[in-house]
Backbone as JSON, one array per atom type, in Angstrom:
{
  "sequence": "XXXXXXXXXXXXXXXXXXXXXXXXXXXXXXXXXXXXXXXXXXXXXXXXXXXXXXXXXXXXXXXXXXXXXXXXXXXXXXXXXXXXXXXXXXXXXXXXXXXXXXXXXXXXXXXXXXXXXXXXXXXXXXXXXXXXXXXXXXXXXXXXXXXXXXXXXXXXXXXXXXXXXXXXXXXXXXXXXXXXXXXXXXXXXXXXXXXXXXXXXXXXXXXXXXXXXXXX",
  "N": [[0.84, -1.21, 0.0], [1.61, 1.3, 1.02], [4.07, 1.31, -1.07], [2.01, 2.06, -3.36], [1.01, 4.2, -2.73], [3.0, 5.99, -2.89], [4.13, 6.02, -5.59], [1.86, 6.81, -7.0], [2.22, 9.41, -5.54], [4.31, 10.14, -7.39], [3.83, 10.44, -10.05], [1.51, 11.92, -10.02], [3.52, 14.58, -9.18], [4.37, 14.35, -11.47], [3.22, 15.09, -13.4], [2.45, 17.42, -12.6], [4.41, 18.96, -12.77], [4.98, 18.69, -15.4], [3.24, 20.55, -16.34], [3.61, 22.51, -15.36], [2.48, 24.67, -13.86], [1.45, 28.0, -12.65], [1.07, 28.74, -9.03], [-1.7, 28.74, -7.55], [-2.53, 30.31, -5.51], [-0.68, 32.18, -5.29], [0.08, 35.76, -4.37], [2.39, 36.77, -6.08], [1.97, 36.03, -8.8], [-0.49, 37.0, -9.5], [0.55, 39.98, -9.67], [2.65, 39.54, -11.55], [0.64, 39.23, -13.5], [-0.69, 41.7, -13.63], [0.82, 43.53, -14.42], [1.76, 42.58, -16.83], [-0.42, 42.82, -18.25], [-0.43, 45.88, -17.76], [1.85, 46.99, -18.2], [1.38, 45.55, -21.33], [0.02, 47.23, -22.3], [1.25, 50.06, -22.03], [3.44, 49.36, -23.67], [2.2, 48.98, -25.93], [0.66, 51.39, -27.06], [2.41, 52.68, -26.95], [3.91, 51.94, -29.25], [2.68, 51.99, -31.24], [2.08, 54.95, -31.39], [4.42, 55.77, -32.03], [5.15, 54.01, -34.57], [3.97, 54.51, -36.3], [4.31, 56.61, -38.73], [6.69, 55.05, -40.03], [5.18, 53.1, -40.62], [3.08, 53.48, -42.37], [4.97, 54.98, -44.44], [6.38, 52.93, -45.4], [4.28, 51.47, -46.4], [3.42, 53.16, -48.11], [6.06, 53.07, -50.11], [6.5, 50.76, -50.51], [4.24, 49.3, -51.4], [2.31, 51.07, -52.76], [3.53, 52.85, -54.4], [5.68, 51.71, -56.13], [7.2, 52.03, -57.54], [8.6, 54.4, -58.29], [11.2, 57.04, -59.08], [13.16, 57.09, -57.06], [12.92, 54.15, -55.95], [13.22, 52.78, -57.76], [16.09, 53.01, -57.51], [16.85, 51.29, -55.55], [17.6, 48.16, -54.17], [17.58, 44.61, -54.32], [17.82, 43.65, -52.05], [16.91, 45.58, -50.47], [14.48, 45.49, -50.79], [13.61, 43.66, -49.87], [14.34, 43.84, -46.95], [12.99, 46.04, -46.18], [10.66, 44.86, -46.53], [10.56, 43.17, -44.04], [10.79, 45.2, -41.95], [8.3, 46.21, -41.7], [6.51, 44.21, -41.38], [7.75, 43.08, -39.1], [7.91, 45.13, -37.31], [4.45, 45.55, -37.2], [3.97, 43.13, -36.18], [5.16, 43.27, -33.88], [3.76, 45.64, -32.5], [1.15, 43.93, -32.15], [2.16, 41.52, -30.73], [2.82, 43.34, -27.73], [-0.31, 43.9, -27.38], [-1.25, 40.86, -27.22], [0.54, 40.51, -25.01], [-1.37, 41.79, -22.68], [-3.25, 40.45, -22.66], [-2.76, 37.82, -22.18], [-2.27, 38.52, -19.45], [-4.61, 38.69, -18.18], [-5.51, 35.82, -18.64], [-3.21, 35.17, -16.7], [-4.35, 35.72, -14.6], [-6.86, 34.15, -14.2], [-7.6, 31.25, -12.74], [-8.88, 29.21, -14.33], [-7.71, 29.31, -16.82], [-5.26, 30.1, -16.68], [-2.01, 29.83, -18.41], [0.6, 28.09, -19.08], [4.15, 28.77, -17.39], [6.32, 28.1, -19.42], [4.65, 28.13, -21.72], [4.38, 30.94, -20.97], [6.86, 32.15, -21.11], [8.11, 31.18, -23.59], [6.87, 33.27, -25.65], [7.48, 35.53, -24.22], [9.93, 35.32, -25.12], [9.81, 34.97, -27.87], [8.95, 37.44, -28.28], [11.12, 39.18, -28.02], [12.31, 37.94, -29.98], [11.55, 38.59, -32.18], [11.34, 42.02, -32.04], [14.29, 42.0, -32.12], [14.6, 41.08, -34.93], [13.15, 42.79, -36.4], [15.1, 45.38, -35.73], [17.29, 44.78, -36.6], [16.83, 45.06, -39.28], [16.37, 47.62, -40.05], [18.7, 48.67, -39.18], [20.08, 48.21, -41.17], [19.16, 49.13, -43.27], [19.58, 51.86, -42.35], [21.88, 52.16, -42.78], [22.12, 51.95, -45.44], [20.86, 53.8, -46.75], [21.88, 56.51, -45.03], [24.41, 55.91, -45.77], [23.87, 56.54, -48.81], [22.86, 59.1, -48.62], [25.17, 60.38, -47.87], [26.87, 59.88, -49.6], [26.16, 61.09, -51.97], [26.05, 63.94, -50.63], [28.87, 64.13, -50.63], [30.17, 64.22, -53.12], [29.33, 66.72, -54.18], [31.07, 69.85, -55.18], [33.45, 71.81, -52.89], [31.91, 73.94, -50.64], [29.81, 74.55, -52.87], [26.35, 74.96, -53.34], [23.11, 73.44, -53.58], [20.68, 73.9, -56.51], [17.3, 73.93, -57.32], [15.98, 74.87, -59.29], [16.83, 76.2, -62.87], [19.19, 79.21, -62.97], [20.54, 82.13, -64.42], [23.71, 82.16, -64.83], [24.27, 80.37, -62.94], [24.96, 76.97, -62.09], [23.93, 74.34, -62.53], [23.97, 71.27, -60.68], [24.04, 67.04, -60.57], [20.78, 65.92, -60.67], [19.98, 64.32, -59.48], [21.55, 63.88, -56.92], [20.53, 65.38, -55.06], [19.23, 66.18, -51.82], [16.04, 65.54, -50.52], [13.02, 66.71, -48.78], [11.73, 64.06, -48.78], [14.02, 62.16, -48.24], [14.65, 63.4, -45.8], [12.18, 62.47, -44.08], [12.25, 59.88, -44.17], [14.58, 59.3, -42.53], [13.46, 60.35, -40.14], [11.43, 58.27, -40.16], [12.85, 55.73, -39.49], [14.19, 55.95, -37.37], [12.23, 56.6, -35.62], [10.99, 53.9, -36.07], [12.45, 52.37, -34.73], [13.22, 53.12, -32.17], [10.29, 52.02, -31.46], [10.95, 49.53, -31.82], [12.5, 49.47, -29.75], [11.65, 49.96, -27.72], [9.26, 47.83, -27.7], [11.36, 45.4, -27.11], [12.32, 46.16, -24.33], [9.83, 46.03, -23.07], [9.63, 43.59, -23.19], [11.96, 42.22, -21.91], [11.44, 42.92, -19.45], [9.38, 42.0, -18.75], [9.97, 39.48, -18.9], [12.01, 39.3, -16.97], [10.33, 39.36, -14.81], [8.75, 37.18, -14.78], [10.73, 35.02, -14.85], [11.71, 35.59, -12.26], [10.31, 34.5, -10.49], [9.7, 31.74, -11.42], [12.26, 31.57, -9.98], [11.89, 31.1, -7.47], [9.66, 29.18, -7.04]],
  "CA": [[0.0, 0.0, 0.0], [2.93, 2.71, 0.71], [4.62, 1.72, -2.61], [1.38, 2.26, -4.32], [1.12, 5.89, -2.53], [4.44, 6.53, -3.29], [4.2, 5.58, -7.15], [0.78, 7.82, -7.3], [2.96, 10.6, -6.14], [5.34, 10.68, -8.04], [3.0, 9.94, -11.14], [1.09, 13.42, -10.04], [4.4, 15.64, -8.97], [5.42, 14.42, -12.79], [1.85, 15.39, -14.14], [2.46, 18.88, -12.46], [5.9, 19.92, -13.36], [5.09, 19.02, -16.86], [2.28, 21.09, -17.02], [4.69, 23.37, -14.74], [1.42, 26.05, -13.83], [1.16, 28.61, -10.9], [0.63, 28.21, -7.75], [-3.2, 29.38, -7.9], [-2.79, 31.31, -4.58], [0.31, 33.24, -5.24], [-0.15, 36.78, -4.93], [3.17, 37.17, -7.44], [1.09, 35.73, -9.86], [-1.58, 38.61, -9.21], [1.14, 41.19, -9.39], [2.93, 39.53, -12.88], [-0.31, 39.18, -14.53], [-1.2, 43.48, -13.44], [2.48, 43.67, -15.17], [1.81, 41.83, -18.25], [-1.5, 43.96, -19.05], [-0.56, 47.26, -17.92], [2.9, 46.88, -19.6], [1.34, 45.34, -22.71], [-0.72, 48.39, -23.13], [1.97, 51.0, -22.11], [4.21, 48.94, -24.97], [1.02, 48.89, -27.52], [0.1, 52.2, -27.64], [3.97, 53.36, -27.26], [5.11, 51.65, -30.5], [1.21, 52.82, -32.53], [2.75, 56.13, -32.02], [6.43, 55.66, -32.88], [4.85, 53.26, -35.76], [2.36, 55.03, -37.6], [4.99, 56.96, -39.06], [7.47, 54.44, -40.78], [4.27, 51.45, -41.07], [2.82, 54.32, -43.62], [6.11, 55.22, -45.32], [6.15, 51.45, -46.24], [3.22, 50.79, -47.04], [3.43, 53.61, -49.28], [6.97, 52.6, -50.43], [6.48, 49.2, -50.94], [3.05, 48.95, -51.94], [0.99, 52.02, -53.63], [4.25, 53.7, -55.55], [6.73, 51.04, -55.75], [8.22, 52.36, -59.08], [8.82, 55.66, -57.97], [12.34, 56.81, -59.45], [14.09, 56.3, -55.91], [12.97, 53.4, -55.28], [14.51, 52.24, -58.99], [17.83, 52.59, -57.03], [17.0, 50.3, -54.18], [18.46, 46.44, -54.48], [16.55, 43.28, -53.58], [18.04, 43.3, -50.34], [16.58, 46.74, -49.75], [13.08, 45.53, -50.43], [13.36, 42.56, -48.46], [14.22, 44.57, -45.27], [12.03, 46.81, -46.12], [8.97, 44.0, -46.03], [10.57, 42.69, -43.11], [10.95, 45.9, -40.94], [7.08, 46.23, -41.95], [5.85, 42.92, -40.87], [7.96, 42.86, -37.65], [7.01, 46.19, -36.89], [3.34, 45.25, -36.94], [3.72, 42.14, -35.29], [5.29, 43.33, -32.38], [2.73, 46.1, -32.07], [0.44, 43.56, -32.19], [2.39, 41.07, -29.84], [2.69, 43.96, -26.92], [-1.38, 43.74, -27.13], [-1.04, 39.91, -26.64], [0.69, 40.56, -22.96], [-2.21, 42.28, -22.39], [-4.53, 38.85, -23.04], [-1.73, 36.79, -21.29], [-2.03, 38.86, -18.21], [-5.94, 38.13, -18.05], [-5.43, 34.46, -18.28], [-2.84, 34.7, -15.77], [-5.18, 36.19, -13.28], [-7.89, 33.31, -14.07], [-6.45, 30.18, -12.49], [-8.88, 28.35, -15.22], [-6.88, 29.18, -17.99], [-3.87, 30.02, -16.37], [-0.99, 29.01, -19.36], [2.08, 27.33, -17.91], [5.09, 29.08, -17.27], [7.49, 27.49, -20.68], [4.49, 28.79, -22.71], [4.48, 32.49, -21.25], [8.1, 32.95, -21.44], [7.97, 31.31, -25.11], [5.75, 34.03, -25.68], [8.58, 36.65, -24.86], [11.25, 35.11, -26.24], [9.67, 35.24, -29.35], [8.37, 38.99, -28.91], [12.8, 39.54, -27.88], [13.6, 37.68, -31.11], [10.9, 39.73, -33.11], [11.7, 43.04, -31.66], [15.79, 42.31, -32.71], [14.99, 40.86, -36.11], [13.1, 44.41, -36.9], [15.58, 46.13, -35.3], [18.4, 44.94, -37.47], [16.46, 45.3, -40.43], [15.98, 48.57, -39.84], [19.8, 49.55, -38.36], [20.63, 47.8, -42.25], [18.5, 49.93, -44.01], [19.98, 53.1, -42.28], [23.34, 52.13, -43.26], [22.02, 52.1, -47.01], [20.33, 55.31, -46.66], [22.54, 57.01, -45.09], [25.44, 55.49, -46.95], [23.79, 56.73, -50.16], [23.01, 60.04, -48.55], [26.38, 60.87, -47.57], [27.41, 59.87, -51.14], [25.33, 62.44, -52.48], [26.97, 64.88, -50.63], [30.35, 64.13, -51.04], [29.9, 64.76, -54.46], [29.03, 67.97, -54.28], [32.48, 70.72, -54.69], [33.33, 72.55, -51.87], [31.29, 75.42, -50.87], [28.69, 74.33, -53.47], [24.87, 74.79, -53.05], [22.36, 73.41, -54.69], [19.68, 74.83, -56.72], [16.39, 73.39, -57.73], [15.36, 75.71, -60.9], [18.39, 76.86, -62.83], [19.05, 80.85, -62.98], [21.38, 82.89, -65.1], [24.87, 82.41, -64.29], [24.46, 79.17, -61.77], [25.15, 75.67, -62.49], [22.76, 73.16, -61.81], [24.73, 69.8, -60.6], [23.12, 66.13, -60.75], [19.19, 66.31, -59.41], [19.78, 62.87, -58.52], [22.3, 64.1, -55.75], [20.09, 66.18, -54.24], [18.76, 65.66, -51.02], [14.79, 65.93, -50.69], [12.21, 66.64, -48.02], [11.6, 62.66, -48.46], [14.57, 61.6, -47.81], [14.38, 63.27, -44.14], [11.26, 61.66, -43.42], [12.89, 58.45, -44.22], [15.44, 59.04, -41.47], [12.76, 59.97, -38.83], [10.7, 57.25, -39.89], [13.63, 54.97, -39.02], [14.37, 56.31, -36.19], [10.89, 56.06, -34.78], [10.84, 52.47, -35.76], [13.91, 51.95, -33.69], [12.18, 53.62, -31.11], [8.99, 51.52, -31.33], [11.27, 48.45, -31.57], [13.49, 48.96, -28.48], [9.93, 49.66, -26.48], [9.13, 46.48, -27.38], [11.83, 44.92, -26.68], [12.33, 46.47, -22.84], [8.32, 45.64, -22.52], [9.39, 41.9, -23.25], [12.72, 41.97, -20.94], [11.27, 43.54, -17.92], [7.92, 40.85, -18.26], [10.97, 38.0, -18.59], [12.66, 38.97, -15.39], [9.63, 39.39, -13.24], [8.43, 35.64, -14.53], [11.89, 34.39, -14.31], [12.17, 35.45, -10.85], [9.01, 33.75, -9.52], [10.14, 30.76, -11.07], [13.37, 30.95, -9.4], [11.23, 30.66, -6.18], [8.63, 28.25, -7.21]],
  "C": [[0.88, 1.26, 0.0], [3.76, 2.58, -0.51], [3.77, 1.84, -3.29], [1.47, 4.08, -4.36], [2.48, 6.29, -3.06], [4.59, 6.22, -4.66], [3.28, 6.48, -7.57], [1.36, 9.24, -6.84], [3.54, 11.32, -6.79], [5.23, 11.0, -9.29], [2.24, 11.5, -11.09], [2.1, 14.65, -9.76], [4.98, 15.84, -10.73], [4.42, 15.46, -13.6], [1.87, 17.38, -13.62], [3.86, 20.02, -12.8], [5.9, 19.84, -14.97], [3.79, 20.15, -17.65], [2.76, 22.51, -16.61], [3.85, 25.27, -14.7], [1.9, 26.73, -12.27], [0.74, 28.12, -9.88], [-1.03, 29.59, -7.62], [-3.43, 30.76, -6.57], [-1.66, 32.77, -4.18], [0.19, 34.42, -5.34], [1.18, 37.48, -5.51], [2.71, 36.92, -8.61], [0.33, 36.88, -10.2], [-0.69, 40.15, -10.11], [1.81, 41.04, -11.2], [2.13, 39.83, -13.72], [-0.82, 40.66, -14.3], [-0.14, 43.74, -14.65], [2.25, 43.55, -16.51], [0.53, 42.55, -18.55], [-0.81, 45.74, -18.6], [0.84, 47.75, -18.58], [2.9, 46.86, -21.29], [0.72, 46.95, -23.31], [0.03, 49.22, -23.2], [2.74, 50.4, -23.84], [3.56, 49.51, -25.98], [1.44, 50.19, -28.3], [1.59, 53.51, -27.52], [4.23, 53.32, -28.94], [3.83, 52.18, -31.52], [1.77, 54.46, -32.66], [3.71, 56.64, -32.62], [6.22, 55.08, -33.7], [4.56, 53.86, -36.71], [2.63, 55.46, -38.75], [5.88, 56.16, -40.28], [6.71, 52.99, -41.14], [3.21, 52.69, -42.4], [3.55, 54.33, -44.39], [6.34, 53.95, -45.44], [5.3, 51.25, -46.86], [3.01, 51.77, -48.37], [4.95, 53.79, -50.11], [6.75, 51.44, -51.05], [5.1, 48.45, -51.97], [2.02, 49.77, -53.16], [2.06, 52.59, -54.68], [5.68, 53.26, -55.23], [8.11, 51.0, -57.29], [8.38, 53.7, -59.67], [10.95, 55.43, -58.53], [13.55, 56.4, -58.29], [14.27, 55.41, -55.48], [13.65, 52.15, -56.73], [15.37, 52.04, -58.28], [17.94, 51.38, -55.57], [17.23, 48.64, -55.44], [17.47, 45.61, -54.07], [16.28, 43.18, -52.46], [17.04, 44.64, -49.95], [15.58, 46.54, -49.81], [13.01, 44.51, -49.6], [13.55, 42.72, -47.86], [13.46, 45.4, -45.15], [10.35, 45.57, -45.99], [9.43, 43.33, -44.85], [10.54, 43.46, -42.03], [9.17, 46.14, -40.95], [5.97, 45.6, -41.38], [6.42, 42.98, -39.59], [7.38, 44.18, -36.91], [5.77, 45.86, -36.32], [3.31, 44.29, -36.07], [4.29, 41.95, -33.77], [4.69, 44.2, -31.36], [1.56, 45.18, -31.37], [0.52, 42.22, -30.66], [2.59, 41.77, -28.41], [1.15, 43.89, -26.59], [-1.32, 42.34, -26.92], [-0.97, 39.87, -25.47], [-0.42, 40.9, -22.56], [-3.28, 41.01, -21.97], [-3.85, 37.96, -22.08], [-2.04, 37.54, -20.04], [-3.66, 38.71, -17.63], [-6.75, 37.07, -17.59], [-4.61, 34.35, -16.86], [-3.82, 34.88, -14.2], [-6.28, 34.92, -13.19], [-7.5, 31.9, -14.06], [-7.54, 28.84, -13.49], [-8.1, 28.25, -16.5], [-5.65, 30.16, -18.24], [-2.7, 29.47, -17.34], [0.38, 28.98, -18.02], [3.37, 27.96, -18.28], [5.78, 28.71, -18.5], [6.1, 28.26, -21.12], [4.29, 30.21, -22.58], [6.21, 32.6, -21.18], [8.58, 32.04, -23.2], [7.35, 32.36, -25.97], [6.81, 35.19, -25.42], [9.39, 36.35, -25.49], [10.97, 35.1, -27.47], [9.26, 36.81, -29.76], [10.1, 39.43, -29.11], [12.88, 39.33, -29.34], [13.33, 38.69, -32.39], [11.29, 41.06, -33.52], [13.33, 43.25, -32.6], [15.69, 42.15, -34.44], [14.72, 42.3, -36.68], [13.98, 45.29, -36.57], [16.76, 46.03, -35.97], [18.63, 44.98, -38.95], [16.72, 46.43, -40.64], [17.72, 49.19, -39.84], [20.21, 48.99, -40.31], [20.43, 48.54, -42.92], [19.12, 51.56, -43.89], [21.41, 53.04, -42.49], [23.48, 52.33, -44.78], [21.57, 53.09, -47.02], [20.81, 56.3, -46.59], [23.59, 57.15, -45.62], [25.18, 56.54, -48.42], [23.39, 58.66, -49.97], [24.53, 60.79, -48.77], [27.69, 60.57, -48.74], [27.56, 60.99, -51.81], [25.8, 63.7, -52.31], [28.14, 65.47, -50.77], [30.44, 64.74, -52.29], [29.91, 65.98, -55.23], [30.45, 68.8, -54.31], [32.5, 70.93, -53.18], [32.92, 73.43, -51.93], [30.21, 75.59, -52.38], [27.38, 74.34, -53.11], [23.92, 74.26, -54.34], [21.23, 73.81, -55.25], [18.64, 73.42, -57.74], [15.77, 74.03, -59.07], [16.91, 76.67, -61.24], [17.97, 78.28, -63.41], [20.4, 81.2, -63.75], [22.96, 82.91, -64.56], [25.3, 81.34, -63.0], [24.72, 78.0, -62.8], [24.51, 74.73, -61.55], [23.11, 71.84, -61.98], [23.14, 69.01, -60.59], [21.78, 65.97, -60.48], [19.42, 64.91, -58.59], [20.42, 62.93, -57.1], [21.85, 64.85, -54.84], [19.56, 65.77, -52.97], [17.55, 66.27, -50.55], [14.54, 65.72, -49.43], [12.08, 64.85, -47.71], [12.58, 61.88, -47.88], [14.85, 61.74, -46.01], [13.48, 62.66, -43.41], [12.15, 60.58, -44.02], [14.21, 58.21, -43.47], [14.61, 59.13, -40.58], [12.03, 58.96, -39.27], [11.5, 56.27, -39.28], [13.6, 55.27, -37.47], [13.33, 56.05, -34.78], [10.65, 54.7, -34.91], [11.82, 51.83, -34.58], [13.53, 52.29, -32.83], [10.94, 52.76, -30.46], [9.65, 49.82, -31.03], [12.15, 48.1, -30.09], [12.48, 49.08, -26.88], [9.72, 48.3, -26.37], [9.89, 45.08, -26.5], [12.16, 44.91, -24.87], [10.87, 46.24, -22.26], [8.9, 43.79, -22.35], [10.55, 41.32, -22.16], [11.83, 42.01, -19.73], [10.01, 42.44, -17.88], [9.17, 39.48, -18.14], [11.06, 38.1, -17.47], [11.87, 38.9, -14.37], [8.82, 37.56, -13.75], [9.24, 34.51, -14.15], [12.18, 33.93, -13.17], [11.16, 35.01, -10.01], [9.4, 32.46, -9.86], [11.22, 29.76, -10.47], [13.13, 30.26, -7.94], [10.36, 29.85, -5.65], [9.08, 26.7, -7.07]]
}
């Protein structure tokens, strides 16, 4: 009879570490799952504003006037980071509203998810967050790169002029540097912005689940 009890324990301690849930009365639980919604939302509606910006200037890049003469000079690679800073973008907007849902469940010890699948759940917003983020740092190396071409180019003590006048000289237009091209540094910039939110929304929810299960 005691090696049966003792076989049915060990049979339910296995049945609970593999399902490896909260402890239903923990009030760290309480306090992660406040965390994980009022985080997700600070994140959300952080990166919708730092987004809005450079998830437009794609979409109208990539999609509505994609044979615009500047975008002639872009490479393969430059559209394929460009649909990837696009898509991760969005989807980590979209994954910061997630925490939000996750922190809901955690509060309702029926559908409580188990520890391995909420920190799968950041580690994939972390990996998200970096892949856009080095799309993005790629893109401003070609950008700027091709800016700082542009200018080189130019003599010394040269200006340039947009309508030519009597007695000026009107260098390449292609070297010029347009209104567009500055929005296409702050849009960067704000993505980088929107992506390193994310990313410090998805650390700071790691370490406070981490450190409950260091104690669990």
């Amino acid at each position: 009879m005691l090696e049966t009890n003792i076989l049915f324990e060990i049979k339910e301690k296995k049945m609970i570490d593999s399902q490896d849930n909260y402890e239903s009365g923990s009030p760290n639980i309480r306090e992660i799952a406040q965390d994980f919604r009022r985080l997700g939302w600070v994140g959300f509606w952080i990166q919708s504003l730092l987004g809005i910006i450079p998830i437009f200037l794609l979409i109208f890049v990539l999609f509505l006037r994609p044979s615009v003469p500047s975008n002639a000079q872009n490479s393969a690679l430059d559209i394929v980071l460009g649909y990837a800073c696009l898509f991760a973008l969005i989807f980590t907007m979209y994954w910061c509203f997630q925490y939000t849902r996750i922190g809901s469940k955690l509060e309702d010890p029926n559908q409580r998810p188990a520890k391995a699948e909420v920190i799968h759940a950041l580690w994939l917003g972390i990996v998200i967050n970096l892949v856009g983020m080095s799309c993005i740092i790629l893109i401003g190396f070609s950008i700027v790169g091709t800016l700082l071409y542009r200018l080189l180019t130019l003599p010394p003590g040269a200006s340039k002029m947009f309508s030519p006048i009597a007695g000026t000289t009107v260098f390449d237009p292609g070297s010029i540097v347009t209104p567009f091209n500055m929005v296409t540094i702050q849009a960067m910039v704000n993505a980088m912005g929107a992506e390193l939110v994310g990313m410090a929304v998805s650390l700071w929810l790691l370490s406070r689940v981490s450190s409950h299960q260091s104690k669990s």
